[in-house]
mmCIF file as Biopython writes it, N, C-alpha, C and O atoms, coordinates in Angstrom:
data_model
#
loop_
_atom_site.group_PDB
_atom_site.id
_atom_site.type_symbol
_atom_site.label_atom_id
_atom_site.label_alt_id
_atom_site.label_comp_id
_atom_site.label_asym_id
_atom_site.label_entity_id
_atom_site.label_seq_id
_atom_site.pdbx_PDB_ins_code
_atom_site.Cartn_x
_atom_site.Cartn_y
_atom_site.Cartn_z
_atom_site.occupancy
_atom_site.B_iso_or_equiv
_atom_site.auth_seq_id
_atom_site.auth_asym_id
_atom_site.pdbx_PDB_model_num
ATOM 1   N N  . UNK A ? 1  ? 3.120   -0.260 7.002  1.0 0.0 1  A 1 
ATOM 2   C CA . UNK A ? 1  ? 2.567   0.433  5.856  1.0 0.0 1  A 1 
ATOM 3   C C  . UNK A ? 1  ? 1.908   -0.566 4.907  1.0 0.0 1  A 1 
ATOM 4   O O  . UNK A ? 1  ? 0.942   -0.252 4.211  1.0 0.0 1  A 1 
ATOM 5   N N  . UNK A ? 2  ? 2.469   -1.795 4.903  1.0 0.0 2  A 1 
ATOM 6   C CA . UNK A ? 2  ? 2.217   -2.560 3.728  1.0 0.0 2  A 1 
ATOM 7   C C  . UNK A ? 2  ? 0.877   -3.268 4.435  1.0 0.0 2  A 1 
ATOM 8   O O  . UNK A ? 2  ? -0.070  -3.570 3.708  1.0 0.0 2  A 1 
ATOM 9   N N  . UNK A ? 3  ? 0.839   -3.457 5.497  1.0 0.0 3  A 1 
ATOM 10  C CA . UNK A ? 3  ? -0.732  -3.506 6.282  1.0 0.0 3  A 1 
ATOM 11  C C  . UNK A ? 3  ? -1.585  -3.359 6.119  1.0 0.0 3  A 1 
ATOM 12  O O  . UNK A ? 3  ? -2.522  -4.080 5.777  1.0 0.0 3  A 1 
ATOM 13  N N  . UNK A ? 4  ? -1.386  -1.591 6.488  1.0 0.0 4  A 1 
ATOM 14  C CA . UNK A ? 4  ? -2.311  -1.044 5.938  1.0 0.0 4  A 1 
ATOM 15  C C  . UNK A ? 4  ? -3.262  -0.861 4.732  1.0 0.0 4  A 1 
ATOM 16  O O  . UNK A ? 4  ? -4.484  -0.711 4.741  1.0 0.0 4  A 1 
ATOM 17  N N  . UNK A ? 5  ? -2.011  -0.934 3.222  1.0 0.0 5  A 1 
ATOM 18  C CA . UNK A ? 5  ? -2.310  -1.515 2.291  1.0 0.0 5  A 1 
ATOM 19  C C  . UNK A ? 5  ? -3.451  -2.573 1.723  1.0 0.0 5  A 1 
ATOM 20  O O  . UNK A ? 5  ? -4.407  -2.436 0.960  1.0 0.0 5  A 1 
ATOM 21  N N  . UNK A ? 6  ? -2.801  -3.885 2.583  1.0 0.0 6  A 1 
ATOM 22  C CA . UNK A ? 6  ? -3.875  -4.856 2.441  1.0 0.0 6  A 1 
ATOM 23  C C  . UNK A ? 6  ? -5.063  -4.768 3.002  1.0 0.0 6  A 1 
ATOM 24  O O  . UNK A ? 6  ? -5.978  -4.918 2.192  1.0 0.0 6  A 1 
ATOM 25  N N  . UNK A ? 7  ? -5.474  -4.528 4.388  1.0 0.0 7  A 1 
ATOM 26  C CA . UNK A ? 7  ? -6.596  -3.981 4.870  1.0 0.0 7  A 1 
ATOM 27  C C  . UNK A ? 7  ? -7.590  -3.359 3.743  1.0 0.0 7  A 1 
ATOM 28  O O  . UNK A ? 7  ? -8.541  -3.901 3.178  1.0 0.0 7  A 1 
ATOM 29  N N  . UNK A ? 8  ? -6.941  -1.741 3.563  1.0 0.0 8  A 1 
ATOM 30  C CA . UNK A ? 8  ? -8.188  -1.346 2.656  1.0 0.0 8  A 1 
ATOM 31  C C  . UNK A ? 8  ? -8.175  -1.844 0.960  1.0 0.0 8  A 1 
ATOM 32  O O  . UNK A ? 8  ? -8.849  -1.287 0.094  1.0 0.0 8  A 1 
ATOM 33  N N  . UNK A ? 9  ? -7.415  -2.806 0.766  1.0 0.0 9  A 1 
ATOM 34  C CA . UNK A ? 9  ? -7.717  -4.064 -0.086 1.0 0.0 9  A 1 
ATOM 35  C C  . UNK A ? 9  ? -8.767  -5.247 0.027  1.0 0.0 9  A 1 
ATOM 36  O O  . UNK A ? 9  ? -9.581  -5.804 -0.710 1.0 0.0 9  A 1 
ATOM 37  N N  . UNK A ? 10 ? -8.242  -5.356 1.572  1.0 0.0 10 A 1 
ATOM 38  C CA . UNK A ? 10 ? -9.642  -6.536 1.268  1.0 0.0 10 A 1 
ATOM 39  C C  . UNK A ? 10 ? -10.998 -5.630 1.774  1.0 0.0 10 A 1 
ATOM 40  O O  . UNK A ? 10 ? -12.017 -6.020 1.205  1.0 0.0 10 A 1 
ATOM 41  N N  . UNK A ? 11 ? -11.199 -4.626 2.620  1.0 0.0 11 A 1 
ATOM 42  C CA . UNK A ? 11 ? -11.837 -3.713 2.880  1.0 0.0 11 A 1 
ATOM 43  C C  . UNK A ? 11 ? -12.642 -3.408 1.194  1.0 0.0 11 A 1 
ATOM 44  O O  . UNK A ? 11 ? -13.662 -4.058 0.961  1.0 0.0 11 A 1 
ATOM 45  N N  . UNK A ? 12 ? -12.245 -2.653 0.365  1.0 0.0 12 A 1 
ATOM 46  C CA . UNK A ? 12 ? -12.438 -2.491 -0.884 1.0 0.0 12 A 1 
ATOM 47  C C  . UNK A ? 12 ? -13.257 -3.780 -1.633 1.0 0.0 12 A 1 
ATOM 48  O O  . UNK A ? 12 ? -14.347 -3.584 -2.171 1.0 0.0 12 A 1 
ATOM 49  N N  . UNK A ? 13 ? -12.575 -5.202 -1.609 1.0 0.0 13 A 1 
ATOM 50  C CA . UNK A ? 13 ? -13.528 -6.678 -1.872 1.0 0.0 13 A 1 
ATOM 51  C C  . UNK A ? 13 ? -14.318 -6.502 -1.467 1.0 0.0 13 A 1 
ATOM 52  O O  . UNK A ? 13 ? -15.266 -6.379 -2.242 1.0 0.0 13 A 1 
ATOM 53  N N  . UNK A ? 14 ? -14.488 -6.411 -0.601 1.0 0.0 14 A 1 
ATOM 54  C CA . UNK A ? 14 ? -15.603 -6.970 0.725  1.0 0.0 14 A 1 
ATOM 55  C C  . UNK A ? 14 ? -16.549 -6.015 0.139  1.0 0.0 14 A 1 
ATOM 56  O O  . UNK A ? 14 ? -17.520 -6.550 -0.399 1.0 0.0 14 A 1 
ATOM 57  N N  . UNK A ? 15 ? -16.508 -4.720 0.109  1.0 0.0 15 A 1 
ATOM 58  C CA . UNK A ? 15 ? -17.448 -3.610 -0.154 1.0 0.0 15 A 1 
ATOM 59  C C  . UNK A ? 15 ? -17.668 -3.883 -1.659 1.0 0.0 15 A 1 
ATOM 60  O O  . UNK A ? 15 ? -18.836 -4.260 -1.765 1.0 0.0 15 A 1 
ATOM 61  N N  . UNK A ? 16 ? -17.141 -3.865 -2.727 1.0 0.0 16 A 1 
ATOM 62  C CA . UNK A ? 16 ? -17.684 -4.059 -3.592 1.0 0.0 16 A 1 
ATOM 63  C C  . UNK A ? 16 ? -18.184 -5.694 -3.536 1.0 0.0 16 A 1 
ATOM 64  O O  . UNK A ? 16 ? -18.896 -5.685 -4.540 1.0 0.0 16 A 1 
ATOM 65  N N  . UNK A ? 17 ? -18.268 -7.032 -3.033 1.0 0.0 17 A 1 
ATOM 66  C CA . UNK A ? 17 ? -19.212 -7.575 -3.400 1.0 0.0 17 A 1 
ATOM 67  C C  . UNK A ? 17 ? -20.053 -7.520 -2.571 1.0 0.0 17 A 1 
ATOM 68  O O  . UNK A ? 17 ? -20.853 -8.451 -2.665 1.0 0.0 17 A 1 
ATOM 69  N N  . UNK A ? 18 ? -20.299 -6.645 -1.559 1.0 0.0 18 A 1 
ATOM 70  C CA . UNK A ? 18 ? -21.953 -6.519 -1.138 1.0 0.0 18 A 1 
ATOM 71  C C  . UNK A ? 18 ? -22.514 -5.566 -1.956 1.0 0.0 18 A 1 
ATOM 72  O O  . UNK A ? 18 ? -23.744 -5.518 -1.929 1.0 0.0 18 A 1 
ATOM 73  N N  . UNK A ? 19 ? -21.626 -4.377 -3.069 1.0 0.0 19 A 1 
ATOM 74  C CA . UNK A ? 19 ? -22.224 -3.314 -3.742 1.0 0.0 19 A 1 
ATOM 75  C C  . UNK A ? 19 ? -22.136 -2.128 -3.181 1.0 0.0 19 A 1 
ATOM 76  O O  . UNK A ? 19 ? -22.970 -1.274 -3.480 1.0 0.0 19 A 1 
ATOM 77  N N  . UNK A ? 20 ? -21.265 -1.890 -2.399 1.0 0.0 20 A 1 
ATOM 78  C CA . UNK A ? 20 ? -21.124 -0.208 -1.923 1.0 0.0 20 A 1 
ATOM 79  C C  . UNK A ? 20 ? -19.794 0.028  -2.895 1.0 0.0 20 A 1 
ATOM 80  O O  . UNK A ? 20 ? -18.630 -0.098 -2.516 1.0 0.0 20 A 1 
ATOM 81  N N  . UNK A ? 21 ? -20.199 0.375  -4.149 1.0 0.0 21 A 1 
ATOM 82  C CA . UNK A ? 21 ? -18.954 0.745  -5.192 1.0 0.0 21 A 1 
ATOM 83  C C  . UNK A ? 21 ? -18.773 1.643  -4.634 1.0 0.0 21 A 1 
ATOM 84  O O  . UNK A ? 21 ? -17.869 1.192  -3.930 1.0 0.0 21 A 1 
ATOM 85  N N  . UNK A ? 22 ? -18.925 3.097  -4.174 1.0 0.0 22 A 1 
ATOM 86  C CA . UNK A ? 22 ? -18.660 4.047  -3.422 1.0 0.0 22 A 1 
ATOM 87  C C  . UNK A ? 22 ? -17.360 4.104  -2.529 1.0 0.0 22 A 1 
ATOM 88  O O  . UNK A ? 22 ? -16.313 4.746  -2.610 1.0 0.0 22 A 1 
ATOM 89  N N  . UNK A ? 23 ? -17.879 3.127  -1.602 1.0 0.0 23 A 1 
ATOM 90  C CA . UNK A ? 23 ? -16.668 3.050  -0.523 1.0 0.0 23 A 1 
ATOM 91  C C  . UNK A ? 23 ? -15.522 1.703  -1.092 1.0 0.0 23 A 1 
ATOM 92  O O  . UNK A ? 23 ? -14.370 1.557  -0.686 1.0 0.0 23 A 1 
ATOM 93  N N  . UNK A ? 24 ? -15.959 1.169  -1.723 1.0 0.0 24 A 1 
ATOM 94  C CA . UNK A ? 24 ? -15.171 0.129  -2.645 1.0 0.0 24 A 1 
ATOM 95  C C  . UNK A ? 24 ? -14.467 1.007  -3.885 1.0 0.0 24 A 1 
ATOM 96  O O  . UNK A ? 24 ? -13.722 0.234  -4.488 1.0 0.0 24 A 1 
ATOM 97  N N  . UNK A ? 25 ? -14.446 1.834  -4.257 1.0 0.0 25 A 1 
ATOM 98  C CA . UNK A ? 25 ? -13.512 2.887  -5.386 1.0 0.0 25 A 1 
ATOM 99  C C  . UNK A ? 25 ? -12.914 4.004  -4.108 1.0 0.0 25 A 1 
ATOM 100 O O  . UNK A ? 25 ? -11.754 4.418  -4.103 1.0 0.0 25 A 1 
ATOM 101 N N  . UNK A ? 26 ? -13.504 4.216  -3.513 1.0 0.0 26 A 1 
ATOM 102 C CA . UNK A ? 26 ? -12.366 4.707  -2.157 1.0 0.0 26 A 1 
ATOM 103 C C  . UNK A ? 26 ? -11.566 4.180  -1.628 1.0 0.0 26 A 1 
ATOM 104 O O  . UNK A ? 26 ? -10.576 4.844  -1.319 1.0 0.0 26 A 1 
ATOM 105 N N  . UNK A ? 27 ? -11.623 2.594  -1.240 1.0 0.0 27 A 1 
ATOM 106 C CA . UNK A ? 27 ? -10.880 2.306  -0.660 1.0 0.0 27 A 1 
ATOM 107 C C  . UNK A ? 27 ? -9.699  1.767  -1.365 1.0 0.0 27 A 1 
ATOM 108 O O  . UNK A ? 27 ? -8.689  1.488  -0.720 1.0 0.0 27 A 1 
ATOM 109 N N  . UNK A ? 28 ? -9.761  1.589  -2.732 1.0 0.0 28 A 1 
ATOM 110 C CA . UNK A ? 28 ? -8.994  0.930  -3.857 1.0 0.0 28 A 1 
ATOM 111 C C  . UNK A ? 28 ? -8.040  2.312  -3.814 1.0 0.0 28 A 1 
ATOM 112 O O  . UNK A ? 28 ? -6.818  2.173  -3.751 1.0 0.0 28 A 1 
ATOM 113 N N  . UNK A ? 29 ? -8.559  3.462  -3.846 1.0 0.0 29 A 1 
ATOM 114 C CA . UNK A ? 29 ? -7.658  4.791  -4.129 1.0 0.0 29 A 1 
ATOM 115 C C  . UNK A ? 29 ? -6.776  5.182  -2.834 1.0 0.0 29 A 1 
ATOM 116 O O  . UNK A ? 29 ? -5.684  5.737  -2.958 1.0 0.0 29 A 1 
ATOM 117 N N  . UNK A ? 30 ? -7.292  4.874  -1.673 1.0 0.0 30 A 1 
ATOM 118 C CA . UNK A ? 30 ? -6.453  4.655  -0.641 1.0 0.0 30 A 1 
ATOM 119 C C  . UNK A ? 30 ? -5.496  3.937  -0.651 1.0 0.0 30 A 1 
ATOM 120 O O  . UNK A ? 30 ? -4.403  4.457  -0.424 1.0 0.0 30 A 1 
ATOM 121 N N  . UNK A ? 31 ? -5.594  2.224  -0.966 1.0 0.0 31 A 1 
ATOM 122 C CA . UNK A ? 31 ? -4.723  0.908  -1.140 1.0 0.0 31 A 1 
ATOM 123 C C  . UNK A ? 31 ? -3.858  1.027  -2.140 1.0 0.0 31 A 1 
ATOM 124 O O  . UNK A ? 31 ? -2.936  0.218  -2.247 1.0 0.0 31 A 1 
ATOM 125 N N  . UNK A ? 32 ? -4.029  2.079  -3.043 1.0 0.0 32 A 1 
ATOM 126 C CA . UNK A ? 32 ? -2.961  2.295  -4.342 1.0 0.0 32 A 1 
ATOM 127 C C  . UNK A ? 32 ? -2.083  3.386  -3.931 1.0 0.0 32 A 1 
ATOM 128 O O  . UNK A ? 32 ? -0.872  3.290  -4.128 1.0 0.0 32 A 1 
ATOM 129 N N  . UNK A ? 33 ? -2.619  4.469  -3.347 1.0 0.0 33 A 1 
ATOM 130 C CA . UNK A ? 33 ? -1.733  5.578  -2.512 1.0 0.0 33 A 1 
ATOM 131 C C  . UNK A ? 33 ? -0.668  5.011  -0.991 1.0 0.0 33 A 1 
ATOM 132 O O  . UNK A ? 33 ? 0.358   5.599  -0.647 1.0 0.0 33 A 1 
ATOM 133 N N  . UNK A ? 34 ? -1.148  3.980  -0.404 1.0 0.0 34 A 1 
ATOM 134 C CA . UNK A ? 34 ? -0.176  3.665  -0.006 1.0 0.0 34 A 1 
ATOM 135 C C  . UNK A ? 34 ? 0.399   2.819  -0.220 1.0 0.0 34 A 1 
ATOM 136 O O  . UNK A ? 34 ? 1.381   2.555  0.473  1.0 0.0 34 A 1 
ATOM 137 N N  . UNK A ? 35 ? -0.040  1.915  -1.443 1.0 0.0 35 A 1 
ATOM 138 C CA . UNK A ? 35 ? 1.235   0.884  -1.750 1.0 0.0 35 A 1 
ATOM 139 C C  . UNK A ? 35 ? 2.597   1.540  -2.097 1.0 0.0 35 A 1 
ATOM 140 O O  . UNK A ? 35 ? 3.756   1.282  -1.772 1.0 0.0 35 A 1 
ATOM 141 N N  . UNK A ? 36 ? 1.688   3.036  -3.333 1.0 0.0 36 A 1 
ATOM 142 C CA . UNK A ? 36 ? 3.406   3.596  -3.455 1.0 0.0 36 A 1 
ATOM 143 C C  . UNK A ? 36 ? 3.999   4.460  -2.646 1.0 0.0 36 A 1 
ATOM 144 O O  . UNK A ? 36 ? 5.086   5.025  -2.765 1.0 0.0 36 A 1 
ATOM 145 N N  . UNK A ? 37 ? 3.066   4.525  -1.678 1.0 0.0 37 A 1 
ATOM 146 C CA . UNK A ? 37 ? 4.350   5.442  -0.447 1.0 0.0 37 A 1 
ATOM 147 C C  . UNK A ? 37 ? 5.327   4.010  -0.350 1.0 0.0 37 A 1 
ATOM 148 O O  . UNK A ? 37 ? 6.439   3.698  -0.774 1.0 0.0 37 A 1 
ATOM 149 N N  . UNK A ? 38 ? 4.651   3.584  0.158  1.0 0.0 38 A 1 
ATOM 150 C CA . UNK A ? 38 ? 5.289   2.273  0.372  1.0 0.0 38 A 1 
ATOM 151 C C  . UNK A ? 38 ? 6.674   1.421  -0.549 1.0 0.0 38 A 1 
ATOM 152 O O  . UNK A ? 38 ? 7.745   0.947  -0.169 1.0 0.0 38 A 1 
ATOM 153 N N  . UNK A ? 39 ? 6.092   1.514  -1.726 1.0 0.0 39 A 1 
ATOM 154 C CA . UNK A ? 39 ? 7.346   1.035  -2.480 1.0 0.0 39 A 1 
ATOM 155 C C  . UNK A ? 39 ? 8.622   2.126  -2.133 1.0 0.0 39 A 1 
ATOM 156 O O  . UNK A ? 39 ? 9.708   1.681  -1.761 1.0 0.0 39 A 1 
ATOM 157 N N  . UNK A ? 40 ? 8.341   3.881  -2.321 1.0 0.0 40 A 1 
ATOM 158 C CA . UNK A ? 40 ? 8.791   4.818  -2.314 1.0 0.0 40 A 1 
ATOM 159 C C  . UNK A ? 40 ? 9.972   4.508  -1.016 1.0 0.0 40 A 1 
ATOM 160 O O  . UNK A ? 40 ? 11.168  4.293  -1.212 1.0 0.0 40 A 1 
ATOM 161 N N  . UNK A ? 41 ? 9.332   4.548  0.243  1.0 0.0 41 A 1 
ATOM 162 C CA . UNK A ? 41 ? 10.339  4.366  1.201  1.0 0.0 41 A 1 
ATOM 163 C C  . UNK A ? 41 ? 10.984  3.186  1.145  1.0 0.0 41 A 1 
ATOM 164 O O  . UNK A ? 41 ? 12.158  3.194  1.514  1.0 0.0 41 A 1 
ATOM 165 N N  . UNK A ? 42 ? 10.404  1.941  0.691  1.0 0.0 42 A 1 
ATOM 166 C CA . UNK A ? 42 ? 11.485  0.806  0.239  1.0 0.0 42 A 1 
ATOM 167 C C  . UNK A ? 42 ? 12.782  0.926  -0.672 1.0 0.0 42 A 1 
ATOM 168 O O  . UNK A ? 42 ? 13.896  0.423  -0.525 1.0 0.0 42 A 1 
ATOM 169 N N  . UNK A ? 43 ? 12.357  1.617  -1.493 1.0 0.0 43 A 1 
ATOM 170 C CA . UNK A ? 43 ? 13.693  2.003  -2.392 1.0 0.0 43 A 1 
ATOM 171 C C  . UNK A ? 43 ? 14.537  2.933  -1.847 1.0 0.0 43 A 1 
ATOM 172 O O  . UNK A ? 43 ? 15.719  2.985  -2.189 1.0 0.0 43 A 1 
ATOM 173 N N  . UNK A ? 44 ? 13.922  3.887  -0.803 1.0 0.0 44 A 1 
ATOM 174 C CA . UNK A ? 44 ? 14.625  5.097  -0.519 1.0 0.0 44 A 1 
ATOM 175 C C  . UNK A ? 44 ? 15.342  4.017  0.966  1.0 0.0 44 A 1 
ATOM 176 O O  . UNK A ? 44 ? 16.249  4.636  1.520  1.0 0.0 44 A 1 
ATOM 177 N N  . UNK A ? 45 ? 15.176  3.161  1.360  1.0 0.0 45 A 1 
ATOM 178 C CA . UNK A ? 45 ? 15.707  2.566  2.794  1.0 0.0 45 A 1 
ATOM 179 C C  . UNK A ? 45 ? 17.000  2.239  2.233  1.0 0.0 45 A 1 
ATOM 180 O O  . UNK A ? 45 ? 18.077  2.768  2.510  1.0 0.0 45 A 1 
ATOM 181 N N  . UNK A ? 46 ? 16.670  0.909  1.063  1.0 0.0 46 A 1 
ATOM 182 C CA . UNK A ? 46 ? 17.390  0.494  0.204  1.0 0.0 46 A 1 
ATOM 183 C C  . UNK A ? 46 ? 18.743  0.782  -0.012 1.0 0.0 46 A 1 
ATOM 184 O O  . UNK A ? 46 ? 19.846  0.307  0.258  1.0 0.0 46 A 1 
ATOM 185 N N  . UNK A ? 47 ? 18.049  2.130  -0.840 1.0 0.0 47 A 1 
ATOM 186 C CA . UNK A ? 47 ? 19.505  2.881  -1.327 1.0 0.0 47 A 1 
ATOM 187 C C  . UNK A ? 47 ? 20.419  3.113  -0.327 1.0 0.0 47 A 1 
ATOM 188 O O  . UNK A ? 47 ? 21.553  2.679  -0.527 1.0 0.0 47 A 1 
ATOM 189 N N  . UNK A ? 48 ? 20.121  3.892  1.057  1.0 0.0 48 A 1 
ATOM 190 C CA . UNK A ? 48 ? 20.654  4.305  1.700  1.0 0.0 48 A 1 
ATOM 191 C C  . UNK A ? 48 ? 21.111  3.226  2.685  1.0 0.0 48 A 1 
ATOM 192 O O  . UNK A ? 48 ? 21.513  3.771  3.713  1.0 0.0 48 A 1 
ATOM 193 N N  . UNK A ? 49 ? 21.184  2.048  2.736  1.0 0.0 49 A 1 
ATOM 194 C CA . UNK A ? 49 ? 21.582  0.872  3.446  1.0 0.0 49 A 1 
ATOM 195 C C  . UNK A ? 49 ? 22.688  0.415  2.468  1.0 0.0 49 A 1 
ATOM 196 O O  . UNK A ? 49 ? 23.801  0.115  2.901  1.0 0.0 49 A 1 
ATOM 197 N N  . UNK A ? 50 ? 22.379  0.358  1.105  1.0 0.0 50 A 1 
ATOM 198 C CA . UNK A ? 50 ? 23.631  0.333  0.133  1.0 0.0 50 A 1 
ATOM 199 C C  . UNK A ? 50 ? 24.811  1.287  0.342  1.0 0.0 50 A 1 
ATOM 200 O O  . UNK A ? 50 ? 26.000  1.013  0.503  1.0 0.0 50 A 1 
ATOM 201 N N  . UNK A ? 51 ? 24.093  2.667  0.292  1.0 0.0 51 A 1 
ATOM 202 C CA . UNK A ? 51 ? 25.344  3.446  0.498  1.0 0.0 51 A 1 
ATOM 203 C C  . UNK A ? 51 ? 26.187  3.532  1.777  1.0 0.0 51 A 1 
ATOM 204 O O  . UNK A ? 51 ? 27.375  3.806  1.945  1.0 0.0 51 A 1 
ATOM 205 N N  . UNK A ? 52 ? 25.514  3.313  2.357  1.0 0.0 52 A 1 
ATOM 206 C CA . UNK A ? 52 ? 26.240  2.815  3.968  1.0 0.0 52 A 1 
ATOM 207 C C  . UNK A ? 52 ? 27.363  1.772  4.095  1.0 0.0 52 A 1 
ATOM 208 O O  . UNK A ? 52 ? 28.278  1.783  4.919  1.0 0.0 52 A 1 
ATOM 209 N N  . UNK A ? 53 ? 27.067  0.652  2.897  1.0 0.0 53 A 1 
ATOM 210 C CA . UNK A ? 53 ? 27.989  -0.339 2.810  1.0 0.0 53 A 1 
ATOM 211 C C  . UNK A ? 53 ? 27.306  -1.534 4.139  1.0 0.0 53 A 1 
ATOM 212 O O  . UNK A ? 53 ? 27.986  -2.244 4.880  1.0 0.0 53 A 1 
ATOM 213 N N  . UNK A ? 54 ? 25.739  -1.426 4.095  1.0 0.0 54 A 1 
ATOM 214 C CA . UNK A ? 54 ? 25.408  -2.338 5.142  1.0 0.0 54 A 1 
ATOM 215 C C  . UNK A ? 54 ? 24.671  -3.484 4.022  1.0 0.0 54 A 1 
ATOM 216 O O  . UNK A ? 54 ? 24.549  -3.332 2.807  1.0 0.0 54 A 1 
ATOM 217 N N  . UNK A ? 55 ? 24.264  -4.588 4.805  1.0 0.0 55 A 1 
ATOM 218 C CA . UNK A ? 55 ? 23.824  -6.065 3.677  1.0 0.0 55 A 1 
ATOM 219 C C  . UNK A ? 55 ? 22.377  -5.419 3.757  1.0 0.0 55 A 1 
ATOM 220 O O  . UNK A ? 55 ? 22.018  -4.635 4.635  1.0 0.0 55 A 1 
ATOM 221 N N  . UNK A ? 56 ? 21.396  -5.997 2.413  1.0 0.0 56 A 1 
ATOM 222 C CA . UNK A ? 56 ? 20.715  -5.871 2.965  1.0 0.0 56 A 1 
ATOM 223 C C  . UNK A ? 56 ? 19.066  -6.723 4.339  1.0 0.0 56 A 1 
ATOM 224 O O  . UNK A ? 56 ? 18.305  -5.961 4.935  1.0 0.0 56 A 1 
#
């Protein structure tokens, strides 16, 4: 997930400095939607590895 993330991060650079703001403000809105899925299931793994009584 967190991959993916970076991809349409540097995807997003790349496009805005050749000037396709277009697909460069798309791809920034993509890279922000899955960073927080991303955090989301990190905390949710988290918790539930705590409550288990496993390390993490």
């Amino acid at each position: 997930m967190l991959h993916w993330t970076i991809t349409f991060l540097i995807l997003a650079l790349i496009a805005g400095l050749l000037g396709f703001t277009g697909i460069a403000g798309a791809a920034v809105g993509v890279a922000k939607i899955l960073f927080f899925v991303f955090l989301v299931l990190l905390v949710i793994s988290a918790l539930s590895n705590a409550l288990r009584g496993k390390a993490p």
